[in-house]
C-alpha positions in Angstrom: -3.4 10.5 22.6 -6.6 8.8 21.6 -8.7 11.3 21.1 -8.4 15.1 20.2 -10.4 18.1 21.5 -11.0 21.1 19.6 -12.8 24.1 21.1 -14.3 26.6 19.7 -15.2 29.9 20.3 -19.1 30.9 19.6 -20.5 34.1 19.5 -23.7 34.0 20.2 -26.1 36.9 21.9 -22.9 39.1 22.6 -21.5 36.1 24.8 -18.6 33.7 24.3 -20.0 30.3 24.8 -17.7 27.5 24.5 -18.0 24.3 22.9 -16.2 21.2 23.7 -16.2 19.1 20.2 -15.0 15.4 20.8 -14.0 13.9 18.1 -13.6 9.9 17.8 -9.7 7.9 17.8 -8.5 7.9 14.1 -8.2 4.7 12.7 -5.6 2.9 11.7 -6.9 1.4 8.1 -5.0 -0.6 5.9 -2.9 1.7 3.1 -2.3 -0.2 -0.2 0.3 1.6 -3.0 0.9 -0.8 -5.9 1.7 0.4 -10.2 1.8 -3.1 -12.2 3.7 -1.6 -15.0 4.5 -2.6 -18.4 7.8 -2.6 -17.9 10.0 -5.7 -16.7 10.6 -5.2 -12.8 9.8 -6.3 -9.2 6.4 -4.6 -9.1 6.6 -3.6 -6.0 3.5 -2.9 -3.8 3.4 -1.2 -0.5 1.3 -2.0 2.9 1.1 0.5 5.6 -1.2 1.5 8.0 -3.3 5.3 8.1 -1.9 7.9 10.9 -4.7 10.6 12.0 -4.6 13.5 10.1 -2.7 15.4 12.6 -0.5 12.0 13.8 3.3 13.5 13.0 4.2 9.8 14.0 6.0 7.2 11.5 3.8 5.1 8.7 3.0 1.7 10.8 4.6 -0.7 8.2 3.0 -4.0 7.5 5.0 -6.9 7.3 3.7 -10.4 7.5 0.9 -10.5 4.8 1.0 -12.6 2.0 0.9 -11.1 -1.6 0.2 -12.5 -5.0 -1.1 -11.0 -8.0 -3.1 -12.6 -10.4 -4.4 -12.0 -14.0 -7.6 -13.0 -15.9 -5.6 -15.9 -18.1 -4.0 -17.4 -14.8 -0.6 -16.4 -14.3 0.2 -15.7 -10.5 2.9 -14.0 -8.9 4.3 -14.6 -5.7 5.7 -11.3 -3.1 7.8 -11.3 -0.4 8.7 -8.8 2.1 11.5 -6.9 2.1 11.6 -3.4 3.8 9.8 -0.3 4.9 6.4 -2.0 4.0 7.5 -3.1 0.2 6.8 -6.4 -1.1 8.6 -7.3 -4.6 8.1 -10.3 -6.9 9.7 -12.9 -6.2 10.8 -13.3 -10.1 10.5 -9.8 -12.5 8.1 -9.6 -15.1 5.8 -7.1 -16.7 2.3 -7.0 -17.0 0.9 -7.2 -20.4 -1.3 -4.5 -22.2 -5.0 -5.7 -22.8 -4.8 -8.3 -19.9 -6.8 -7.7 -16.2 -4.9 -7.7 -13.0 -6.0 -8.1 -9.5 -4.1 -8.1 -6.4 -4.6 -10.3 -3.3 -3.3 -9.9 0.1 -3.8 -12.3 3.0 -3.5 -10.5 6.5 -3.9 -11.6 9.7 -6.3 -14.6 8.4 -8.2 -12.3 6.1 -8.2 -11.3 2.5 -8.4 -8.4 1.3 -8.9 -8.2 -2.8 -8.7 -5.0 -5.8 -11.1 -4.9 -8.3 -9.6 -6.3 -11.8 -8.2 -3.3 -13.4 -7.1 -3.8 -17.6 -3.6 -2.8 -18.7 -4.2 0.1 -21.5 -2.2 0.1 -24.4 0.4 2.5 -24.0 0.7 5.7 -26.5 3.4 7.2 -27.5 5.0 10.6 -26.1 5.4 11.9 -29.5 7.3 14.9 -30.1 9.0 16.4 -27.3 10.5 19.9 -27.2 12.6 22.4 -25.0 11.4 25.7 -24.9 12.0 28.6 -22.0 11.3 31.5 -20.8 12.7 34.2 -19.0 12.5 35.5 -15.4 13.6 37.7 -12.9 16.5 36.3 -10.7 15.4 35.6 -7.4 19.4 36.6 -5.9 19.6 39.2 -8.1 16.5 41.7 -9.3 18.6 43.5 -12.0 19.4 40.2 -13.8 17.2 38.2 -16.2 17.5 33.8 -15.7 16.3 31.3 -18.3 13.6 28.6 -17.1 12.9 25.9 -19.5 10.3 23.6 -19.7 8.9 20.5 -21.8 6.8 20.8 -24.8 5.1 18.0 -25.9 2.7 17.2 -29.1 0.9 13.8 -28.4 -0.9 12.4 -31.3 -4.0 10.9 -29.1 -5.7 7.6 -30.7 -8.8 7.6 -32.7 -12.1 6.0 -31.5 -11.3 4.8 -28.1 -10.8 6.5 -24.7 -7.8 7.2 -23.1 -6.6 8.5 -20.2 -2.8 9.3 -19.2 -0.4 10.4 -16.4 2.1 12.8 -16.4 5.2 12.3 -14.9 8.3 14.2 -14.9 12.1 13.1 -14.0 14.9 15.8 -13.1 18.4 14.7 -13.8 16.8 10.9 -11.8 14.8 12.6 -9.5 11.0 12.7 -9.6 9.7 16.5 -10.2 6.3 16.4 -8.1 6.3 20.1 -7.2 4.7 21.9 -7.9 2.0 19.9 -9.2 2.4 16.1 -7.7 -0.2 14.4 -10.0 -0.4 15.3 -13.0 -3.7 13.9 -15.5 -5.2 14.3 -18.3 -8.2 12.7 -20.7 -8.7 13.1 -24.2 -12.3 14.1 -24.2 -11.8 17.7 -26.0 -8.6 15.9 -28.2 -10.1 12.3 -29.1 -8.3 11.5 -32.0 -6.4 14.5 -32.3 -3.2 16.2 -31.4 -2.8 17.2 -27.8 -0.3 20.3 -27.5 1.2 20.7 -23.7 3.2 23.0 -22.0 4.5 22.0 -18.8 5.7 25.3 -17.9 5.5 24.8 -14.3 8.3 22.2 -14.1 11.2 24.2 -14.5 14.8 22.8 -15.6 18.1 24.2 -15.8 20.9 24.6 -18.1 22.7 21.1 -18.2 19.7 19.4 -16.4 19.0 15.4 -18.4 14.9 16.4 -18.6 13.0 12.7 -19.1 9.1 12.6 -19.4 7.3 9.7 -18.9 3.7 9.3 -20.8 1.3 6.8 -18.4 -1.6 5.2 -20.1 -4.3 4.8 -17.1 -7.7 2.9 -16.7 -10.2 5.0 -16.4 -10.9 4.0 -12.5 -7.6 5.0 -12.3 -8.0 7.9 -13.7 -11.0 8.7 -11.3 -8.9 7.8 -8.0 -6.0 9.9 -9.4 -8.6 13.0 -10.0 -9.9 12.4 -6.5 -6.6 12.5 -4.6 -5.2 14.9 -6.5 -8.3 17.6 -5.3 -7.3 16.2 -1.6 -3.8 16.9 -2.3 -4.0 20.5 -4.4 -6.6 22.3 -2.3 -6.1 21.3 0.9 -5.9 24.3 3.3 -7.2 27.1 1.2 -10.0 29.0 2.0 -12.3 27.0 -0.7 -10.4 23.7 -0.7 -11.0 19.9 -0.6 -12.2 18.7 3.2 -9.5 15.7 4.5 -11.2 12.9 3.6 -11.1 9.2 2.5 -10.5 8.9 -1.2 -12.2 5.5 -2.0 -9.7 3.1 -4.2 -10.7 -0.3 -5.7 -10.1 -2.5 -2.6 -12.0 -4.2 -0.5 -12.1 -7.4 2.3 -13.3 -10.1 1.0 -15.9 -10.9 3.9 -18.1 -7.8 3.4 -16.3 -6.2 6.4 -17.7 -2.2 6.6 -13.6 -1.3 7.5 -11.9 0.6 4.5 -9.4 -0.4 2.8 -7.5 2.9 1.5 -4.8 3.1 -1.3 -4.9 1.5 -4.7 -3.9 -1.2 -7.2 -3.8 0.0 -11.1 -1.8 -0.8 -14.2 0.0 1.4 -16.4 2.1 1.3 -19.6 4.6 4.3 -20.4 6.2 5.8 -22.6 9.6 7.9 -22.1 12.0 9.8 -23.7 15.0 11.9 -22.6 16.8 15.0 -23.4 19.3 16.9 -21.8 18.6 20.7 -21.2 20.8 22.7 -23.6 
């Protein structure tokens, strides 16, 4: 179905009118996921295409483009496909921090390019507590559970700007509810200690808690901020419109079509701890 029709119901002068709103086909853009990490790895990156907003149908996976990432003092790095619209390396290796990295992706005779994007260096978790706190069992009103949660001191470096991601690992699993992207910047703790309290992701007794520590570009920072209000809000009373969140890619011949996704860089830092 090409193209959907919504009607709406206006009251107007006492009357029902009703108006036919025709709304163009969605389009099917070009999705781009890729995370150059600092870590050694295939770096994989990820080509689909968009659904409509309302489309319940399968990601169209892309599968004959050809990858390479490149940084600013000329090493390249060859992809190949291998499933479910991931590319990997063709040999592991890690980007380095202070160095620029582009991607480029030739599809269906055009190329479509991110904007260089510069490895941070990457800061250190710091000290990471268990603390908890106690709630009502949702089985069993009369009785009391314990939730606990990470607490984290990161000592944030002096006179430059940094910007980080959050991410959070249950016993191998990735904890994105209920917040799925978690950010931060230090412009209230430049230089200074940042206390945290992640209450909201809750772990069991006997649960292995590990907490990763993303340093970000700022333009990554920016897209994260951006799909994160898309993500959060979306169908509340006052929340975000669907709409395109602009990454850092683009085609190469000035085409007007948008390409959607991203290509950043991140360094990390992790530690682990099993729940007591």
């Amino acid at each position: 179905m090409n193209r959907l029709i919504y009607i709406l119901l206006i009251l107007f002068f006492s009357c029902e009118q009703v108006v036919l709103v025709e709304l163009p086909p969605s389009q099917n853009l070009v999705v781009v996921q890729g995370w150059l990490t600092d870590s050694l790895g295939n770096q994989p990156v990820r080509l689909t295409r968009s659904n409509g907003f309302s489309d319940n149908a399968l990601v169209p996976v892309l599968e004959n483009a050809q990858i390479i990432v490149q940084s600013r003092n000329g090493a390249v790095f060859t992809y190949t496909y291998q499933s479910n619209g991931y590319y990997d390396a063709d040999t592991p290796y890690k980007g380095d921090p202070g160095t620029e990295y582009r991607l480029r992706i030739i599809l269906e005779g055009v190329e479509i390019r991110s904007e260089w994007d510069k490895m941070p260096e990457a800061v250190s978790i710091g000290n990471l507590q268990i603390d908890s706190f106690e709630e009502n069992d949702p089985d069993n009103t009369d009785q009391q559970i314990t939730i606990f949660y990470p607490k984290i001191t990161t000592s944030d470096p002096v006179n430059r700007e940094n910007y980080y991601r959050w991410v959070f690992y249950k016993n191998d699993q990735i904890f994105n509810t209920p917040e799925p992207i978690t950010i931060q910047n230090d412009r209230l703790f430049n230089g200074n200690l940042i206390p945290n309290n992640f209450q909201i992701f809750g772990y069991d007794s006997g649960d292995e808690m590990t907490v990763q520590l993303q340093s970000i570009s700022s333009n990554s920072h920016d897209y994260l901020s951006l799909l994160k209000s898309q993500i959060t809000t979306l169908g509340t009373s006052s929340g975000t419109t669907p709409a395109i969140v602009n990454g850092n890619l683009f085609y190469l011949d000035d085409s007007d079509e948008i390409v959607l996704g991203y290509f950043g860089t991140v360094s990390s830092s992790v530690q682990t701890m099993n729940v007591p």
